[in-house]
PyMOL Python script that loads the backbone (N, CA, C, O; Angstrom):
from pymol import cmd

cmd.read_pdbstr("""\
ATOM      1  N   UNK A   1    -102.560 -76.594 -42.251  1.00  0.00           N
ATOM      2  CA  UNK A   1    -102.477 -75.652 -41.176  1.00  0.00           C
ATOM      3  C   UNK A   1    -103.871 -75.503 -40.590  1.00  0.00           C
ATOM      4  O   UNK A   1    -104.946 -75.343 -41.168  1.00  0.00           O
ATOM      5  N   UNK A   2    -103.554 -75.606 -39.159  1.00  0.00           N
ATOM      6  CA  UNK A   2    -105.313 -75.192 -38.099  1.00  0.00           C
ATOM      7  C   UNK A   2    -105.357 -74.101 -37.665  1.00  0.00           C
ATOM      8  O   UNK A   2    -104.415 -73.920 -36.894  1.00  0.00           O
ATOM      9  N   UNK A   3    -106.190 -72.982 -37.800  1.00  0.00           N
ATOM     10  CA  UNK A   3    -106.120 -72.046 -37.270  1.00  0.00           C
ATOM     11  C   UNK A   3    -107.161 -71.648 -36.169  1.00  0.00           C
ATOM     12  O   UNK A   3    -108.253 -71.089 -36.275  1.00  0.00           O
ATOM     13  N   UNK A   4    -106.371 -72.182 -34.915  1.00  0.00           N
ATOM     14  CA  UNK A   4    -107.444 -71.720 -33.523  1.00  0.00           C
ATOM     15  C   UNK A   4    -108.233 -70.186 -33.024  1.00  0.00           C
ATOM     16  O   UNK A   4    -107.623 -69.470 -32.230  1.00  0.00           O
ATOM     17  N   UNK A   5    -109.275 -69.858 -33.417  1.00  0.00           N
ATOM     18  CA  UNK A   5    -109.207 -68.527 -33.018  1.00  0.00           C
ATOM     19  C   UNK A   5    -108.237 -67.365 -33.359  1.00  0.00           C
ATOM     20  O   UNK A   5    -107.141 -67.512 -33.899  1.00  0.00           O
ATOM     21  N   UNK A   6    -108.859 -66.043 -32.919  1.00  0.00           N
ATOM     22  CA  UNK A   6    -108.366 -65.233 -33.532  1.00  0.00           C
ATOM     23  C   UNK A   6    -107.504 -64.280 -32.374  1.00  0.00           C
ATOM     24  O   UNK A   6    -107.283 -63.075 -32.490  1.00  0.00           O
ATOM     25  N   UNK A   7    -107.074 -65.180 -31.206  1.00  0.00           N
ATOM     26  CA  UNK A   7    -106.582 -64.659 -29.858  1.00  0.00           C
ATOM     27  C   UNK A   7    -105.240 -63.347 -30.323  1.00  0.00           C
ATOM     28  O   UNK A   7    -104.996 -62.179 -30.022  1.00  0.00           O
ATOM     29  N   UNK A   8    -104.718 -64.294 -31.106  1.00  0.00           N
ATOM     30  CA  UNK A   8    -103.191 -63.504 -31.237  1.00  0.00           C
ATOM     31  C   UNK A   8    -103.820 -62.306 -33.045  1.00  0.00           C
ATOM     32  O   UNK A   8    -103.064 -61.623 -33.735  1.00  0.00           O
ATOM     33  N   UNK A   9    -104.991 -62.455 -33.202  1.00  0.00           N
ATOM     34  CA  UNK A   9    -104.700 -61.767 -34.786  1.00  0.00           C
ATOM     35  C   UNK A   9    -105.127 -62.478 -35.762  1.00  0.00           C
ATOM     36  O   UNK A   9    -104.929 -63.692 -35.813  1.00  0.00           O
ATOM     37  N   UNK A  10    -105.606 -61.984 -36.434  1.00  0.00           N
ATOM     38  CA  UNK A  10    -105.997 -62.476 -38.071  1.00  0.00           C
ATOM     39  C   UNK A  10    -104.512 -63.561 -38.609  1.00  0.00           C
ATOM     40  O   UNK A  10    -103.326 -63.277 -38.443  1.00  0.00           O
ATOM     41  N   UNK A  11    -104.967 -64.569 -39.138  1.00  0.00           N
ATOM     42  CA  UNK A  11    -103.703 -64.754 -39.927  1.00  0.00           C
ATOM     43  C   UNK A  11    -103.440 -64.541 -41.240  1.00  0.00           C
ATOM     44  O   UNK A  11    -104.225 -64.887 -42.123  1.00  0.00           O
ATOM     45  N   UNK A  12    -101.998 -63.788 -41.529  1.00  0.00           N
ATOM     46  CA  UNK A  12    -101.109 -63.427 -42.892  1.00  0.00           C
ATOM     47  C   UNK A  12    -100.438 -63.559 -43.314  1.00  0.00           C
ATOM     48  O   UNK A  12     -99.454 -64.001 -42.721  1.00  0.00           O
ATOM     49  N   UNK A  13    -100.393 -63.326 -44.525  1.00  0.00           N
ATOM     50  CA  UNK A  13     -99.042 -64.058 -45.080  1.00  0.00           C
ATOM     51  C   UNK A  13     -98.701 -65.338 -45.296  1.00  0.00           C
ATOM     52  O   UNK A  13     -97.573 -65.812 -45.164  1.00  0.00           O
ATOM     53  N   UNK A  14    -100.159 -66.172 -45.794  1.00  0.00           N
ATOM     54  CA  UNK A  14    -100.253 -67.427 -46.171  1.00  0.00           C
ATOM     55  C   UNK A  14    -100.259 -67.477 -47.524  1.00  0.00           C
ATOM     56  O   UNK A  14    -101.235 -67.090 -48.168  1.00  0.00           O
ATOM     57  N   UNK A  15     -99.139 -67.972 -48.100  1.00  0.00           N
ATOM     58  CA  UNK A  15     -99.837 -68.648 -49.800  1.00  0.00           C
ATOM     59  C   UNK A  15    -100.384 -69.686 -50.126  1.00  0.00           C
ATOM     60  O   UNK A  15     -99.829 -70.744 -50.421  1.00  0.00           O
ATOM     61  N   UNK A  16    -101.729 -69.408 -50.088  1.00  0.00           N
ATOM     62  CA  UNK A  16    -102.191 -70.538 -50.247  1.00  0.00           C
ATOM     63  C   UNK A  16    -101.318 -71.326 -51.712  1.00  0.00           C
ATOM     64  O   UNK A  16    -100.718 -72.388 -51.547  1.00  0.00           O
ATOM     65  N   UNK A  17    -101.358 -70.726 -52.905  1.00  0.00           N
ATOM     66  CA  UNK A  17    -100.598 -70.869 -54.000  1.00  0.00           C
ATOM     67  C   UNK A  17     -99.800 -72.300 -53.895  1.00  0.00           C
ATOM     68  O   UNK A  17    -100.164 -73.427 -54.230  1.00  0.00           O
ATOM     69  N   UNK A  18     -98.817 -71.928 -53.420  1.00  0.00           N
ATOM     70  CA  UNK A  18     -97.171 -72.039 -52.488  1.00  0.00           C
ATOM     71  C   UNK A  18     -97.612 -73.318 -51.820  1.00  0.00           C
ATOM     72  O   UNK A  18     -96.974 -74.368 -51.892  1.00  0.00           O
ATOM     73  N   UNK A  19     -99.038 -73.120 -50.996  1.00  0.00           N
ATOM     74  CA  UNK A  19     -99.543 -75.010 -50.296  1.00  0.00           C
ATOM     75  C   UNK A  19     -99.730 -75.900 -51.057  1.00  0.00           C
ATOM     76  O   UNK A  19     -99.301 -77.027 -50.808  1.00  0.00           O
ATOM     77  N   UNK A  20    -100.503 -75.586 -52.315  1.00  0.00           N
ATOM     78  CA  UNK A  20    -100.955 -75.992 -53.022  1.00  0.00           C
ATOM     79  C   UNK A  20     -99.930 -76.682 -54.089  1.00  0.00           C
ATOM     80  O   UNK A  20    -100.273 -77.690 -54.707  1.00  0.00           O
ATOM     81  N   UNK A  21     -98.744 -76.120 -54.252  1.00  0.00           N
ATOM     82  CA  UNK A  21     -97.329 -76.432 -54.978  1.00  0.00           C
ATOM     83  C   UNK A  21     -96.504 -77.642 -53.973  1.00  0.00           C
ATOM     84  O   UNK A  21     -95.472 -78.204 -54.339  1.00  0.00           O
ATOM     85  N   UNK A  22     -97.119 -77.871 -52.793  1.00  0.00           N
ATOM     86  CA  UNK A  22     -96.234 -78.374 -51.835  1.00  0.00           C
ATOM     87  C   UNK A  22     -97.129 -79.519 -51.859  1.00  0.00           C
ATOM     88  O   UNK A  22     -96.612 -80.054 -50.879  1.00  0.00           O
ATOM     89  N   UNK A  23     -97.963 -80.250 -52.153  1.00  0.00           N
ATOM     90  CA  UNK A  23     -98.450 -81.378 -51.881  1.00  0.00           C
ATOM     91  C   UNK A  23    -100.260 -81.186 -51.847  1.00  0.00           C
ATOM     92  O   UNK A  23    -100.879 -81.980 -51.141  1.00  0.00           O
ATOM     93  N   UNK A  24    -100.803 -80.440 -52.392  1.00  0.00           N
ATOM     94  CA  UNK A  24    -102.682 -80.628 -51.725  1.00  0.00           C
ATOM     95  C   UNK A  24    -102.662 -79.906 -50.284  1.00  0.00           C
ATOM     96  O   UNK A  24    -103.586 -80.264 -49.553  1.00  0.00           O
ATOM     97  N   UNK A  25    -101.865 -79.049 -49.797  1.00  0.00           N
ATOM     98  CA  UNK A  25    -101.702 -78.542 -48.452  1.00  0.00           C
ATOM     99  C   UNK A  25    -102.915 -77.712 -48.735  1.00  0.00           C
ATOM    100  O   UNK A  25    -103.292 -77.190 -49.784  1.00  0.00           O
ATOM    101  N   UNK A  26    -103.619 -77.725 -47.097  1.00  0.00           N
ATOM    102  CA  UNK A  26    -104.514 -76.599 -47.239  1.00  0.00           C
ATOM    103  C   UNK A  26    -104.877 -75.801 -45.739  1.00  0.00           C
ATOM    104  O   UNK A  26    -104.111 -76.167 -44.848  1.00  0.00           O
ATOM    105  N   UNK A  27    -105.585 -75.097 -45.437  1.00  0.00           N
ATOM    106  CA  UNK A  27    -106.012 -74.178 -43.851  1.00  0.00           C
ATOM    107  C   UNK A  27    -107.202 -74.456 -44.199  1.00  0.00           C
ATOM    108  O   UNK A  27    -107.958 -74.581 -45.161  1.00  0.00           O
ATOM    109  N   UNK A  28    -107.063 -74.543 -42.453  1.00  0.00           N
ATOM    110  CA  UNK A  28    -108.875 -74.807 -42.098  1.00  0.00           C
ATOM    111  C   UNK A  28    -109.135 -74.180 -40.824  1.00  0.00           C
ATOM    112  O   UNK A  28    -108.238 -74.287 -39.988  1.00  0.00           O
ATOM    113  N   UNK A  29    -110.268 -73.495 -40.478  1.00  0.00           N
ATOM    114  CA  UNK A  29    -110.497 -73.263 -39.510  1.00  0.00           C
ATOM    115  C   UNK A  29    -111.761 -73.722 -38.997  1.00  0.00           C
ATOM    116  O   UNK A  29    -112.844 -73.325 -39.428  1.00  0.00           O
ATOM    117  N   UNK A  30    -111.586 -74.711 -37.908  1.00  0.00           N
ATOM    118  CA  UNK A  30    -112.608 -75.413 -37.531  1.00  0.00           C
ATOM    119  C   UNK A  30    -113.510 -74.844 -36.746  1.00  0.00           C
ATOM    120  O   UNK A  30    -112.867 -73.965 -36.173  1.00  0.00           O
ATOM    121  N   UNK A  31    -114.600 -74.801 -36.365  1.00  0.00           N
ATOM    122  CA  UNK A  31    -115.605 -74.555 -35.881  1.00  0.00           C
ATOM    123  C   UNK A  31    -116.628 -75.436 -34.790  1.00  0.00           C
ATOM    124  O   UNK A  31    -116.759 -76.640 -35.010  1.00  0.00           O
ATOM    125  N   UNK A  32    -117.282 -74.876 -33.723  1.00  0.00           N
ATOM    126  CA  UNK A  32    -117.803 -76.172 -33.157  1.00  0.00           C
ATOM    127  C   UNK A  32    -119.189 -76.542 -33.447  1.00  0.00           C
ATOM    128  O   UNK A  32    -119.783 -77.591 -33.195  1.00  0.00           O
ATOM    129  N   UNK A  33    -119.727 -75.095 -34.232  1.00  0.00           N
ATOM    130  CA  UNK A  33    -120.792 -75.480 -34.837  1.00  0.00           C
ATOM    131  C   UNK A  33    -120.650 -76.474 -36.283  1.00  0.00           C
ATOM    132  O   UNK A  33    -121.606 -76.687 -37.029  1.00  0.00           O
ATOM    133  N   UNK A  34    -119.435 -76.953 -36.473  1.00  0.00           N
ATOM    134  CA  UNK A  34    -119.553 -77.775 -37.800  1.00  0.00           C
ATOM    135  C   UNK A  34    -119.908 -79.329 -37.296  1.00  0.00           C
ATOM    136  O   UNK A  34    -120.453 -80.306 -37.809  1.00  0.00           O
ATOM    137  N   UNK A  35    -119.405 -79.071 -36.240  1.00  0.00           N
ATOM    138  CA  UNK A  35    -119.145 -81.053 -35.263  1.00  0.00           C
ATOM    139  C   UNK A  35    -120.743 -80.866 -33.946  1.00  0.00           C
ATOM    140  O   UNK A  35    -120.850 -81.980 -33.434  1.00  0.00           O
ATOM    141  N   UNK A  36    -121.338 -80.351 -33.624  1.00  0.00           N
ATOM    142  CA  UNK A  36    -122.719 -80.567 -33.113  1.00  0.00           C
ATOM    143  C   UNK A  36    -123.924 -79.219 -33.302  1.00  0.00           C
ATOM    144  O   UNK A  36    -123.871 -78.065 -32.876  1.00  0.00           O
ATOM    145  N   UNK A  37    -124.522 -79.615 -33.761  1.00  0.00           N
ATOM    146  CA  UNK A  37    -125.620 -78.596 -34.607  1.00  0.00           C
ATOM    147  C   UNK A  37    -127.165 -78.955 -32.789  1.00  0.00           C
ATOM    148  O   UNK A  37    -128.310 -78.527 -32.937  1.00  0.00           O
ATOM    149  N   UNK A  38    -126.945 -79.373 -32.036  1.00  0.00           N
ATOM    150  CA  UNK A  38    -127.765 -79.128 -30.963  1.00  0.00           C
ATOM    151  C   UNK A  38    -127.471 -79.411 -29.865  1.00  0.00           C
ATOM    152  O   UNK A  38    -126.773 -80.423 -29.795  1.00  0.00           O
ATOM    153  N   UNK A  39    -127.882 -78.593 -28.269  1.00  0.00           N
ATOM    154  CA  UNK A  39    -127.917 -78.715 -26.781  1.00  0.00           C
ATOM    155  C   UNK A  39    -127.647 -80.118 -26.639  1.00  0.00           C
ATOM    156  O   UNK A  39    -126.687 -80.343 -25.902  1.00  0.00           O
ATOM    157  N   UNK A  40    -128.355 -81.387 -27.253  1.00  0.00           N
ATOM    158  CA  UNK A  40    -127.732 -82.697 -26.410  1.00  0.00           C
ATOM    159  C   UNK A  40    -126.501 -82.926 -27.023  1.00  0.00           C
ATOM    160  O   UNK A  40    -125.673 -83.309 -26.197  1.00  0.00           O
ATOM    161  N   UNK A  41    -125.898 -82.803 -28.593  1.00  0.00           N
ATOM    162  CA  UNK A  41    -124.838 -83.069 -29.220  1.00  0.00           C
ATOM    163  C   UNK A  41    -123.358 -82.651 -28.329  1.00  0.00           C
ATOM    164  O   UNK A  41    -122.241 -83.145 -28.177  1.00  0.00           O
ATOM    165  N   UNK A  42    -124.196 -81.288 -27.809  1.00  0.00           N
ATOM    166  CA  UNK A  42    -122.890 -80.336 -27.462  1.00  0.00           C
ATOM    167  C   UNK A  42    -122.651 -81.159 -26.150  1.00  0.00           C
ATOM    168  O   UNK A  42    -121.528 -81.471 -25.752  1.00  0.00           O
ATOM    169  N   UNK A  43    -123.995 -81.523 -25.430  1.00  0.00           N
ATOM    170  CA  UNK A  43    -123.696 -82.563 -23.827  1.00  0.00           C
ATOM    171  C   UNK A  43    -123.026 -84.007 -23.698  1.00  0.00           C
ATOM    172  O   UNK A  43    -122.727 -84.584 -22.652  1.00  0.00           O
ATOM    173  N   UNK A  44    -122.813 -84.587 -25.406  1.00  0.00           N
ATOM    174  CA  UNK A  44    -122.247 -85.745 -25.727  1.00  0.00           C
ATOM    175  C   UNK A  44    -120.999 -85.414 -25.756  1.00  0.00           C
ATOM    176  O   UNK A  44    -120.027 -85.810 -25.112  1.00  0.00           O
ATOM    177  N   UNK A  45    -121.127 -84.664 -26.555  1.00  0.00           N
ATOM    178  CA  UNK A  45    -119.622 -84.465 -26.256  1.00  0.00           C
ATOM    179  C   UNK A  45    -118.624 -83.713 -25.894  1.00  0.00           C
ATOM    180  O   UNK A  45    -117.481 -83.622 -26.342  1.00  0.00           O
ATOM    181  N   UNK A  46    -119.395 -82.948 -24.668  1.00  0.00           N
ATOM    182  CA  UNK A  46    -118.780 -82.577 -23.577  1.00  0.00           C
ATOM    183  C   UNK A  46    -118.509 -83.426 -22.196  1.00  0.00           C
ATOM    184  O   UNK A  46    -117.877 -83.187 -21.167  1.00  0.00           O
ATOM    185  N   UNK A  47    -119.173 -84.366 -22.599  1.00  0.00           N
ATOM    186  CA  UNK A  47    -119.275 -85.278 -21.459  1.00  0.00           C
ATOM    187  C   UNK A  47    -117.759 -86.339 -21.864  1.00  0.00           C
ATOM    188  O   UNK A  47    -116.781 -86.510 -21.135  1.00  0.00           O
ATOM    189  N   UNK A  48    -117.956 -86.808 -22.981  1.00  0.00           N
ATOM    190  CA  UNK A  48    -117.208 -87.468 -23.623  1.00  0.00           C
ATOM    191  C   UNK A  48    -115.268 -86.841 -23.450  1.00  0.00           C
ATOM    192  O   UNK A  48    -114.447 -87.631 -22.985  1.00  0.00           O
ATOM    193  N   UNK A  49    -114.849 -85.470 -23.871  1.00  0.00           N
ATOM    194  CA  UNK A  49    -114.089 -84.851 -23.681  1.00  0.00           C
ATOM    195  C   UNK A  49    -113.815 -84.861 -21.890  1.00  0.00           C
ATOM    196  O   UNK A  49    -112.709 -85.162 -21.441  1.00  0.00           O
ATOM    197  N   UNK A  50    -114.641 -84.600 -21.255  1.00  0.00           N
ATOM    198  CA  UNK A  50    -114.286 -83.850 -19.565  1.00  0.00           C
ATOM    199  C   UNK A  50    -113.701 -85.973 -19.302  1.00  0.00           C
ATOM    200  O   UNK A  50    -112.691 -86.219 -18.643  1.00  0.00           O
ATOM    201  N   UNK A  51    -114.232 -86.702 -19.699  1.00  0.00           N
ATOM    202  CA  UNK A  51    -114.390 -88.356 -19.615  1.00  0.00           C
ATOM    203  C   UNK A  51    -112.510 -88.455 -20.323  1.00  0.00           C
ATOM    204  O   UNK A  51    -111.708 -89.246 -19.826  1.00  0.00           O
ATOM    205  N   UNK A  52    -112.264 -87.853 -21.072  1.00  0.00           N
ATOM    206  CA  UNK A  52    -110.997 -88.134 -21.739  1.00  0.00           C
ATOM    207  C   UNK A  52    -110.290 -87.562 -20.962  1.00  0.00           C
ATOM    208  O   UNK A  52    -109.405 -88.398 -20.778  1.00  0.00           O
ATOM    209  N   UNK A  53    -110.021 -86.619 -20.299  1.00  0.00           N
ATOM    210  CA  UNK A  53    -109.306 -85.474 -19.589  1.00  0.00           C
ATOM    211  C   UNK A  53    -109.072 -86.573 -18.015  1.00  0.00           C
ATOM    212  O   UNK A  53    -107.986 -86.812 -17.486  1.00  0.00           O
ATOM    213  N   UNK A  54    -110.365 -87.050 -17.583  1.00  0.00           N
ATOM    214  CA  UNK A  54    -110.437 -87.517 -16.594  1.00  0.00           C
ATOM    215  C   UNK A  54    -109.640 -88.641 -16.236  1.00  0.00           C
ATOM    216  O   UNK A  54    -109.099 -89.042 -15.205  1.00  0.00           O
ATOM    217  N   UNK A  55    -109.752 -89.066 -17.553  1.00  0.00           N
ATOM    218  CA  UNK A  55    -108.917 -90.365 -17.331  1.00  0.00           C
ATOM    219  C   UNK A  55    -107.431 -90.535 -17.507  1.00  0.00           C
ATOM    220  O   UNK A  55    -106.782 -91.537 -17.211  1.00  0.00           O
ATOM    221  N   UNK A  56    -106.920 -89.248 -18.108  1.00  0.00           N
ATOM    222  CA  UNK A  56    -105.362 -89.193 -18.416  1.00  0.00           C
ATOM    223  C   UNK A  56    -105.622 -89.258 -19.989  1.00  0.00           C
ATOM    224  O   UNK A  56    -104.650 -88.767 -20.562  1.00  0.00           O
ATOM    225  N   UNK A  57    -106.424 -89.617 -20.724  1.00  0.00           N
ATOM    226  CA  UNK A  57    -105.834 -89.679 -22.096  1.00  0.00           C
ATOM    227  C   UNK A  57    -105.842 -88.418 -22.764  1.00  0.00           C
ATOM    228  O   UNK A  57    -105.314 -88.308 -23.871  1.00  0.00           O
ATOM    229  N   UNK A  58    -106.385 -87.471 -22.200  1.00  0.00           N
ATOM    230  CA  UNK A  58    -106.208 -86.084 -22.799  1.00  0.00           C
ATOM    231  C   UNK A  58    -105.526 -85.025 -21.462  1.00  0.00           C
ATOM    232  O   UNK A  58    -106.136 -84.561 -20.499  1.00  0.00           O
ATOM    233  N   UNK A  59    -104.101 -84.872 -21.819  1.00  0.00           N
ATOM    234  CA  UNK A  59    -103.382 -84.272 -20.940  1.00  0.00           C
ATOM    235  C   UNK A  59    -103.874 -82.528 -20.723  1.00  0.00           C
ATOM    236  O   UNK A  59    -103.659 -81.862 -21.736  1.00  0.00           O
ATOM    237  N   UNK A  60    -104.123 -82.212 -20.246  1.00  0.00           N
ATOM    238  CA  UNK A  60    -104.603 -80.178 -20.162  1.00  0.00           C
ATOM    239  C   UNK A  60    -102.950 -79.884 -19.684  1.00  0.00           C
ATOM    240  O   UNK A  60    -102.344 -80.706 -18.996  1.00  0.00           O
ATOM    241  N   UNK A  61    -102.474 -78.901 -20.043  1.00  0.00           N
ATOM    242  CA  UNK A  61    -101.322 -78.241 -19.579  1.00  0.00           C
ATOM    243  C   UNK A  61    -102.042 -76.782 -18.991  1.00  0.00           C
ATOM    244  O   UNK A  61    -102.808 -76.157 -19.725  1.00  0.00           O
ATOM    245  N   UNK A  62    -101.814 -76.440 -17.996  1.00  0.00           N
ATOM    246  CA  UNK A  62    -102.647 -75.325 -17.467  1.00  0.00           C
ATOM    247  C   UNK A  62    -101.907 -74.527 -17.065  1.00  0.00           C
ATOM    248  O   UNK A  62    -101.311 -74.914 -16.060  1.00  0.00           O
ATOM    249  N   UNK A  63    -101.556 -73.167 -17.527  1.00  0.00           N
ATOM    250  CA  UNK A  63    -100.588 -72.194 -17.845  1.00  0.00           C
ATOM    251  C   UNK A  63    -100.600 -70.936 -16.830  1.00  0.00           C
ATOM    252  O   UNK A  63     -99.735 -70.060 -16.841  1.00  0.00           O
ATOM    253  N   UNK A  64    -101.694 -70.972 -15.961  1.00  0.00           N
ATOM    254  CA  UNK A  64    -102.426 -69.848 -15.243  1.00  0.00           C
ATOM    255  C   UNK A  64    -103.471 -70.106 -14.462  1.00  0.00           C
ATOM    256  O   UNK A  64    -104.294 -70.921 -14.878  1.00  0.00           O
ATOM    257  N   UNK A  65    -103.577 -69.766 -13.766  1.00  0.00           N
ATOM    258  CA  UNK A  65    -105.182 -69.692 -12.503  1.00  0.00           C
ATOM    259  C   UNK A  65    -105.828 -68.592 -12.331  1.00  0.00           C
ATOM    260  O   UNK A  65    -105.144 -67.573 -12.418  1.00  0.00           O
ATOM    261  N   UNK A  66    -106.947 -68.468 -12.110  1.00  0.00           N
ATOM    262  CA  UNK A  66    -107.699 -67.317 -11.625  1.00  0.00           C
ATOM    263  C   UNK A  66    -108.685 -67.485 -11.432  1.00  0.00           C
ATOM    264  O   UNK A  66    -109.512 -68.051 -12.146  1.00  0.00           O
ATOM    265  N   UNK A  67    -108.861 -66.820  -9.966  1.00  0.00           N
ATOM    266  CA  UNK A  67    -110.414 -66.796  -9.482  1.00  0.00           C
ATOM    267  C   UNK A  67    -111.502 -66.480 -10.536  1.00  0.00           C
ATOM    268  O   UNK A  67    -111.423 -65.717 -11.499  1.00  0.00           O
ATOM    269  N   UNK A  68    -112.770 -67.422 -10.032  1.00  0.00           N
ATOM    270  CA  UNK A  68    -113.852 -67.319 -11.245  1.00  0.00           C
ATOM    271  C   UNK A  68    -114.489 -65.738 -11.311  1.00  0.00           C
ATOM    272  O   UNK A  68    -115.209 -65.431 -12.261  1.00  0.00           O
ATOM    273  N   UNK A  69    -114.242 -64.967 -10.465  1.00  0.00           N
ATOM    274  CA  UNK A  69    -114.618 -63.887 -10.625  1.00  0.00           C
ATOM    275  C   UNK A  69    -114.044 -62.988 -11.062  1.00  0.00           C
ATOM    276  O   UNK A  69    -114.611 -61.993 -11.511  1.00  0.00           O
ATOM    277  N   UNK A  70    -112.743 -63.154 -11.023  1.00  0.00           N
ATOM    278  CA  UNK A  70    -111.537 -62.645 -11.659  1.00  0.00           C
ATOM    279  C   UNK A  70    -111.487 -63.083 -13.341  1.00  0.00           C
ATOM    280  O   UNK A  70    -111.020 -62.376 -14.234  1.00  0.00           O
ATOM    281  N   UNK A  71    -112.112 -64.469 -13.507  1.00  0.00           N
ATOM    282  CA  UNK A  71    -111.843 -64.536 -14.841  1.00  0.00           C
ATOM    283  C   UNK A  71    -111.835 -63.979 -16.052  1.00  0.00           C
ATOM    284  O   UNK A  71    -110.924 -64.196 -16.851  1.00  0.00           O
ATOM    285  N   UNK A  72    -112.937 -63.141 -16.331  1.00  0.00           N
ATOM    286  CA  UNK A  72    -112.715 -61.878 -17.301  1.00  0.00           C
ATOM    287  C   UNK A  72    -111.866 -61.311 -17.066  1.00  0.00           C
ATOM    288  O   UNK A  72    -111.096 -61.311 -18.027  1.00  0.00           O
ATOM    289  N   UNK A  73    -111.463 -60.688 -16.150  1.00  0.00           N
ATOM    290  CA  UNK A  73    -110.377 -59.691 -16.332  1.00  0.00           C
ATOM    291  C   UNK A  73    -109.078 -60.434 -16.478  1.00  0.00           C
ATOM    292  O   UNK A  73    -108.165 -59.669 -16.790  1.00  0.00           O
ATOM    293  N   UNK A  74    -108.785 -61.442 -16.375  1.00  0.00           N
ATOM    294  CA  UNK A  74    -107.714 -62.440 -15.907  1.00  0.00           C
ATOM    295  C   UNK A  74    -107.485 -62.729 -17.783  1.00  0.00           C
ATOM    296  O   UNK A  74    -106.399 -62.698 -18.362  1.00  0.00           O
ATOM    297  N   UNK A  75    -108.856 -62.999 -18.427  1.00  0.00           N
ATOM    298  CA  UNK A  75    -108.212 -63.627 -20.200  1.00  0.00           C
ATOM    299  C   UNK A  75    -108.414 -62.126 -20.739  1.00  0.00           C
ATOM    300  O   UNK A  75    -108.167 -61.958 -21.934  1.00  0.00           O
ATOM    301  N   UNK A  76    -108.745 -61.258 -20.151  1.00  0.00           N
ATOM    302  CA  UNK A  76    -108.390 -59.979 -20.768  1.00  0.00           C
ATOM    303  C   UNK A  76    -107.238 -59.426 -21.008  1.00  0.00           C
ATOM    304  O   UNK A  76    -106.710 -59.001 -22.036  1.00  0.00           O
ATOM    305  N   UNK A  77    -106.875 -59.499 -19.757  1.00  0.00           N
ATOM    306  CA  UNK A  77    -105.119 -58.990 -19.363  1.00  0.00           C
ATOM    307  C   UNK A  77    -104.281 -58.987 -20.712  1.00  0.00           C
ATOM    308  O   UNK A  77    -103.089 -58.681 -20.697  1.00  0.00           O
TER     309      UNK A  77
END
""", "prot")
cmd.dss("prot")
cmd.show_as("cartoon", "prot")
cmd.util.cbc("prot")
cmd.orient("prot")
């Protein structure tokens, strides 16, 4: 199990136990400081990602719009 952020809530009601009975199952919550530790790392591969997007191999599904000035209040809502 991946656990993205904490948008919707802490997550509960995991056994880990119970994963562990099911095969070596485990949770992770990834981080982006684990995958580039400096300013050019983060420009590699941001460049690299916007380069995947661009080309079709990484599809974005985009759920909502909002003006950039609106945007705080817009992922607040």
């Amino acid at each position: 199990m991946v656990s993205f952020g904490n948008a919707s809530g802490p997550v509960t009601g995991v056994d880990l136990a119970l994963l562990n009975q099911k095969g070596s199952l485990y949770v992770t919550r990834p981080s982006l400081n684990g995958y580039v530790t400096n300013r050019a790392e983060l420009q590699f591969a941001s460049n690299e990602l916007f380069s995947l997007i661009g080309s079709g191999a990484i599809k974005v599904d985009v759920k909502r719009r909002a003006k950039i000035c609106a945007g705080r209040c817009a992922t607040c809502a």
